[in-house]
C-alpha positions as CSV (number, residue, x, y, z in Angstrom):
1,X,-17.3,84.4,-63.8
2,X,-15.7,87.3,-61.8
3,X,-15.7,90.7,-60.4
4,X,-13.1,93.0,-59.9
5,X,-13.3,96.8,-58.1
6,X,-13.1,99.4,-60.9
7,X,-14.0,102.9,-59.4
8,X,-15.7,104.1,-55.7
9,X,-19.4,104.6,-57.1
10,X,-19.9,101.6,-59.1
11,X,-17.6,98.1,-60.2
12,X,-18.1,94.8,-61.8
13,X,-19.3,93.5,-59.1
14,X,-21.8,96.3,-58.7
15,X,-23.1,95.7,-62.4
16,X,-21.6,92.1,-63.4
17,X,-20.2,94.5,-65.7
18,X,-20.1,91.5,-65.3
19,X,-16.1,95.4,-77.8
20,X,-18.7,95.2,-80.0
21,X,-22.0,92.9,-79.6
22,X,-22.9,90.2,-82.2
23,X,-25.5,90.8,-84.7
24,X,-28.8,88.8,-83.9
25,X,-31.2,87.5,-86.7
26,X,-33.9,89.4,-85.3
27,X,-38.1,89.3,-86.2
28,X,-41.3,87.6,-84.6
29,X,-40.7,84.0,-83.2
30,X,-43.4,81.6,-84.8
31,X,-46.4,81.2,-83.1
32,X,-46.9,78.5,-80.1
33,X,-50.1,77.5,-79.1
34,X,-51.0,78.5,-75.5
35,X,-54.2,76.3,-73.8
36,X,-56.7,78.7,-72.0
37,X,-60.3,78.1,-71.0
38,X,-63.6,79.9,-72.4
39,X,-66.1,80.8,-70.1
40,X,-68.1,77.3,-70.5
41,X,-64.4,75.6,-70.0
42,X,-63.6,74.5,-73.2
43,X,-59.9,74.8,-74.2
44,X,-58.9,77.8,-76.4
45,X,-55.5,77.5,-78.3
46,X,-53.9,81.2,-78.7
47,X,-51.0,81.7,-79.9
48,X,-47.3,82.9,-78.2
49,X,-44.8,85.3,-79.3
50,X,-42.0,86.9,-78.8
51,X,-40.8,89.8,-80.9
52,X,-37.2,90.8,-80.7
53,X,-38.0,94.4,-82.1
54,X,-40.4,94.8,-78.7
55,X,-38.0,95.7,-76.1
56,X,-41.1,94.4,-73.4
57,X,-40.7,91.4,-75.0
58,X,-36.6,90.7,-74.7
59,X,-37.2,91.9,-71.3
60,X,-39.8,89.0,-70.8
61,X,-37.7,86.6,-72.6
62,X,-34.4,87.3,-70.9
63,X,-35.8,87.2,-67.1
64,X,-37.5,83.6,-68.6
65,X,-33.6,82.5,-69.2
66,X,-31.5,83.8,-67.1
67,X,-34.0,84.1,-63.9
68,X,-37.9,83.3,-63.2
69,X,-40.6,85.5,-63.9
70,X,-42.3,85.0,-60.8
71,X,-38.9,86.3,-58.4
72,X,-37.6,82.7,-57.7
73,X,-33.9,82.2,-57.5
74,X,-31.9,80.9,-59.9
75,X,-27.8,80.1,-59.8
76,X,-25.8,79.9,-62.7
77,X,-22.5,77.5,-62.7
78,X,-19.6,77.9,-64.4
79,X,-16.0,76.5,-64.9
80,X,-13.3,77.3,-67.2
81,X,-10.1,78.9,-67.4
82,X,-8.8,82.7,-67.2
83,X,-6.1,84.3,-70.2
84,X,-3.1,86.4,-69.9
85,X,-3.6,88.9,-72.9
86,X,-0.5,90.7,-73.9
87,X,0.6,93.7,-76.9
88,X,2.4,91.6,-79.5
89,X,2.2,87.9,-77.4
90,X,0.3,85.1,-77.9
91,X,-2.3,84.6,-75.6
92,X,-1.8,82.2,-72.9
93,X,-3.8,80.3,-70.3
94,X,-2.7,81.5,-66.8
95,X,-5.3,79.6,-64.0
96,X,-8.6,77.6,-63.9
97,X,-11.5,79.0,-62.3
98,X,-14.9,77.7,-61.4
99,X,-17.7,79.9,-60.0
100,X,-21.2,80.8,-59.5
101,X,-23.6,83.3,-59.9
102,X,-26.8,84.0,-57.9
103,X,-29.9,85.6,-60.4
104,X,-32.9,87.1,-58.9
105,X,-35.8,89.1,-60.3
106,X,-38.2,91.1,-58.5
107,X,-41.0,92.8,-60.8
108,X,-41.6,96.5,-60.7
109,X,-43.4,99.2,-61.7
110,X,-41.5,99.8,-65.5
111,X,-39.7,96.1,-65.4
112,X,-37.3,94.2,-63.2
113,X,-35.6,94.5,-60.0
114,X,-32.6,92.2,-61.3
115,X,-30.4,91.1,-57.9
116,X,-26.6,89.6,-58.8
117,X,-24.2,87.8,-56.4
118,X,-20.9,86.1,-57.8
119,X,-18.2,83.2,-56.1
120,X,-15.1,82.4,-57.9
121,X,-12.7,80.0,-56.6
122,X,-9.3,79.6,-59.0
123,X,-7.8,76.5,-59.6
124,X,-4.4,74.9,-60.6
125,X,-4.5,74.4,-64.9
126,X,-2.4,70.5,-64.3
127,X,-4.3,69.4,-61.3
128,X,-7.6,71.1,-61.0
129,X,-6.9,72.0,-57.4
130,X,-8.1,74.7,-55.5
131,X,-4.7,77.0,-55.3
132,X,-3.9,79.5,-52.3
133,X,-0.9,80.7,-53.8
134,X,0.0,81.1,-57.4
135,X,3.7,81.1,-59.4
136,X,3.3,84.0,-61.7
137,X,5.4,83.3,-65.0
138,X,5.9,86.8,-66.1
139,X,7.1,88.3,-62.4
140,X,8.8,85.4,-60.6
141,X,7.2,85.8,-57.8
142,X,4.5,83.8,-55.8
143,X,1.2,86.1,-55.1
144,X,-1.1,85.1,-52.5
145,X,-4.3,83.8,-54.5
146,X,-7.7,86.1,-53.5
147,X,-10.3,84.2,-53.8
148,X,-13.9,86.1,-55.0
149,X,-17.6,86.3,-53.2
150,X,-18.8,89.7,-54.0
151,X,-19.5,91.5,-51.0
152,X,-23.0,91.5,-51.0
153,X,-26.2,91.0,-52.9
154,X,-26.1,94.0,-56.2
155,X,-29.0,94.9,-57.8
156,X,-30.2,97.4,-60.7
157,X,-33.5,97.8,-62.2
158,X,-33.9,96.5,-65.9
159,X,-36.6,98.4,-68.1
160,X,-38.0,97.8,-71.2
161,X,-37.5,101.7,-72.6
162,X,-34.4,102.8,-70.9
163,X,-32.6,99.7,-70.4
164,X,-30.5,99.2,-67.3
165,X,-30.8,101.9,-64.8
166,X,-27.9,103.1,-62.0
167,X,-28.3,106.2,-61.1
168,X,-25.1,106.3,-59.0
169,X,-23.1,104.8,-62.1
170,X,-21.0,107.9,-63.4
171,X,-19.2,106.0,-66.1
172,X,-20.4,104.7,-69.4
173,X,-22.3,101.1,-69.7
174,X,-23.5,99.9,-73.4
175,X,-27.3,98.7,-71.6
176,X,-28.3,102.1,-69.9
177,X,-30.4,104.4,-71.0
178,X,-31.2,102.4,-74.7
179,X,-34.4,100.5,-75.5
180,X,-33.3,96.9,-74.5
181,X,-33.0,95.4,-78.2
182,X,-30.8,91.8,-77.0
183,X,-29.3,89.8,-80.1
184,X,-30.8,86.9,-80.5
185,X,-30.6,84.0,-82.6
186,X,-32.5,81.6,-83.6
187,X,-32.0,78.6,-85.5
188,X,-34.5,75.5,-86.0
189,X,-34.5,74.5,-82.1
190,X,-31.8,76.4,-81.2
191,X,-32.2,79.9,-79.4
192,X,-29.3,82.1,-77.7
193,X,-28.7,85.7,-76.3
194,X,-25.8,87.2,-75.3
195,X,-26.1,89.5,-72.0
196,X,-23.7,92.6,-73.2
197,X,-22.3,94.1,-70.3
198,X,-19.8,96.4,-71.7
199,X,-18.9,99.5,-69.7
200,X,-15.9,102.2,-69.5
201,X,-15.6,103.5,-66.3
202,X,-15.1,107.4,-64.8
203,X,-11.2,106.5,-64.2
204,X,-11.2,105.6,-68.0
205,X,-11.0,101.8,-67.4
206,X,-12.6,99.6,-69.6
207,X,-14.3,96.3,-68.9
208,X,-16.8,93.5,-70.3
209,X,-19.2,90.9,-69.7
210,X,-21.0,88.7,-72.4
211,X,-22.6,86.1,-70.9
212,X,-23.9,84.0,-73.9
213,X,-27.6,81.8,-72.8
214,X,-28.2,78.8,-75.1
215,X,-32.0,77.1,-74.6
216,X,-34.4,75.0,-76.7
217,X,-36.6,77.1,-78.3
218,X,-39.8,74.6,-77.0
219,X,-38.5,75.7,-73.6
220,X,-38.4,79.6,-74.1
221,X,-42.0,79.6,-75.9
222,X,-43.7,77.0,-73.8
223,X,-46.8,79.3,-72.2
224,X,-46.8,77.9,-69.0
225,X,-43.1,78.1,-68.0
226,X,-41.8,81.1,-65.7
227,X,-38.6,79.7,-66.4
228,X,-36.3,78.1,-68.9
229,X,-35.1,75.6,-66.8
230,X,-32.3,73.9,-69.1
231,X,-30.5,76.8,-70.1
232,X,-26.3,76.7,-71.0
233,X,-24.2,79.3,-70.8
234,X,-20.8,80.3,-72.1
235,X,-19.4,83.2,-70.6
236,X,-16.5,86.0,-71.8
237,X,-14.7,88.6,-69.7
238,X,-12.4,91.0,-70.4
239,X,-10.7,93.0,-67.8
240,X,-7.5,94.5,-66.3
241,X,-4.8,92.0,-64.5
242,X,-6.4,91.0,-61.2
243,X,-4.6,93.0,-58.1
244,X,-3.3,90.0,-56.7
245,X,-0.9,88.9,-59.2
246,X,0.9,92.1,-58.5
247,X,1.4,92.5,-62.3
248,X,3.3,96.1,-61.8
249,X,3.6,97.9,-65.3
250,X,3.2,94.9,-67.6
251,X,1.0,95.7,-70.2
252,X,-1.9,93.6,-71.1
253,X,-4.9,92.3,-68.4
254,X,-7.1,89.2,-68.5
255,X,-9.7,87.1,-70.6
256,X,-11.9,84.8,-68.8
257,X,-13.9,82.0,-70.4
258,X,-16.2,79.5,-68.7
259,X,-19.3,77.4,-69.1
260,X,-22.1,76.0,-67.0
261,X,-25.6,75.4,-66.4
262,X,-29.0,76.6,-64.9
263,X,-29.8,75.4,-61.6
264,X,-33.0,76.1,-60.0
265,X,-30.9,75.5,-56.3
266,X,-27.6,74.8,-54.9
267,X,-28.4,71.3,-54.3
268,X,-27.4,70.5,-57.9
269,X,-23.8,72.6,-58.2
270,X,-21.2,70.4,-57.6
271,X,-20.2,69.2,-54.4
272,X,-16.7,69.4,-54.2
273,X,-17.3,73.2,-55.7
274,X,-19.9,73.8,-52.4
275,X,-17.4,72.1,-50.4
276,X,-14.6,74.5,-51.2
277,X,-17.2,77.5,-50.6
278,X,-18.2,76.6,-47.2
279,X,-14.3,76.4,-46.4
280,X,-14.4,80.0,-47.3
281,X,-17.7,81.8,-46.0
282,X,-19.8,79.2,-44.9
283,X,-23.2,79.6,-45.0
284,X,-23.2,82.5,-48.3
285,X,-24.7,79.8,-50.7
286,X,-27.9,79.0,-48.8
287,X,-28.1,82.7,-48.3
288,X,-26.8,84.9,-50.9
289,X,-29.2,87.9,-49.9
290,X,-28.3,88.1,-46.2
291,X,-25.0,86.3,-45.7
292,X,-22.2,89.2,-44.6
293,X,-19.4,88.6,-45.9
294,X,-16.2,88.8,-43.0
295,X,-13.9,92.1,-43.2
């Protein structure tokens, strides 16, 4: 998971923004019963839906996975490894990285007040270690590693109709302004969506973000859940090399891959992840919203 500063009005960090999105086997989820009470109190079974033509219902269905419906917190986990990308080279694994990502939903008026904050801490590929300087193999030289917490607490508004909207954003981005139509898949008990963040900024950058959610499909349908509280993930990046590795004119940039879980709090992340955090900017997990981030 990671952020990098693309242009002065709006960045990956300011959009996770965080290609081409899959196909989803879309149509009308089968029915699961719902328990209400008449008037006299006897239970009523009605049934639950979700159609993926609706764009009210994705938008229903995605703040169930990837946040709460009723504005709760949620942080994602993740841990994998980041990809040099290079014309006419093989592609190569350059440095582990584990991170997080903070997920909050506020209802509004036309949808969802959708609030992001990311960590990333990079890590040796042998050991696992958390590095502070890194030996770059195409340069020679050692760069001074910059470690990631977004400087604050991003948010956009997600709608049903128009999709994501960022006024300020002057670029292009794949969600804004279209009916949000998410790919979904389902398959027996299996259910997944990918989150296509795909944008080309003003300076003519280009960038993505496909954060893939896996669930149980008892999970996403069950009436009385806010949340989906055992969602996966598996996450994709694409962007430029990252500034610190001082890559000059070498063609190519990066590909990030990772997986991790849902986590209704930081008291299940990983210590030893929390640990090297508070080292850092102690204090910014227990309060993503508020915590400053130093100069």
């Amino acid at each position: 998971m990671h952020k990098t500063d693309r242009s002065p009005n709006f960045s990956r960090r300011t959009a996770i923004t965080r290609g081409v999105g899959a196909l989803a086997m879309c149509g009308v989820g089968a029915p699961v019963l719902a328990v209400t009470k008449s008037e006299h109190g006897a239970e009523q079974r009605e049934p639950v839906t979700f159609d993926w033509d609706d764009p009210r219902d994705n938008l229903t269905a995605f703040v169930k996975v990837m946040g709460d419906l009723n504005g709760s917190p949620r942080f994602w986990s993740a841990q994998g490894r980041i990809y040099a990308r290079r014309p006419d080279h093989m592609t190569i694994p350059l440095v582990g990285v584990e991170g997080v990502r903070f997920s909050k939903f506020d209802k509004t008026d036309d949808g969802y007040l959708m609030w992001t904050r990311d960590w990333a801490l990079f890590r040796d590929l042998e050991t696992g270690e958390v590095i502070d300087t890194f030996d770059n193999p195409f340069t020679g030289k050692t760069n001074a590693v910059s470690h990631i917490l977004t400087s604050r607490a991003y948010n956009w508004e997600m709608t049903p109709d128009r999709g994501q909207q960022m006024p300020s954003y002057t670029g292009e981005a794949w969600l804004i302004d279209r009916p949000l139509k998410m790919p979904w898949v389902e398959e027996g008990n299996h259910v997944a969506v990918t989150l296509e963040l795909l944008v080309k900024y003003a300076n003519g950058v280009v960038g993505s973000e496909m954060e893939h959610f896996l669930m149980d499909r008892d999970e996403l349908y069950h009436p009385a859940a806010t949340s989906v509280k055992n969602a996966r993930q598996a996450w994709v990046g694409n962007s430029p090399w990252l500034r610190w590795m001082d890559m000059g004119d070498i063609q190519g940039g990066t590909q990030w891959h990772s997986t991790g879980l849902k986590h209704a709090s930081i008291d299940t992340l990983r210590p030893e992840f929390v640990r090297e955090v508070d080292k850092r900017w102690p204090g910014s997990l227990e309060d993503p919203m508020g915590y400053v981030k130093p100069a």
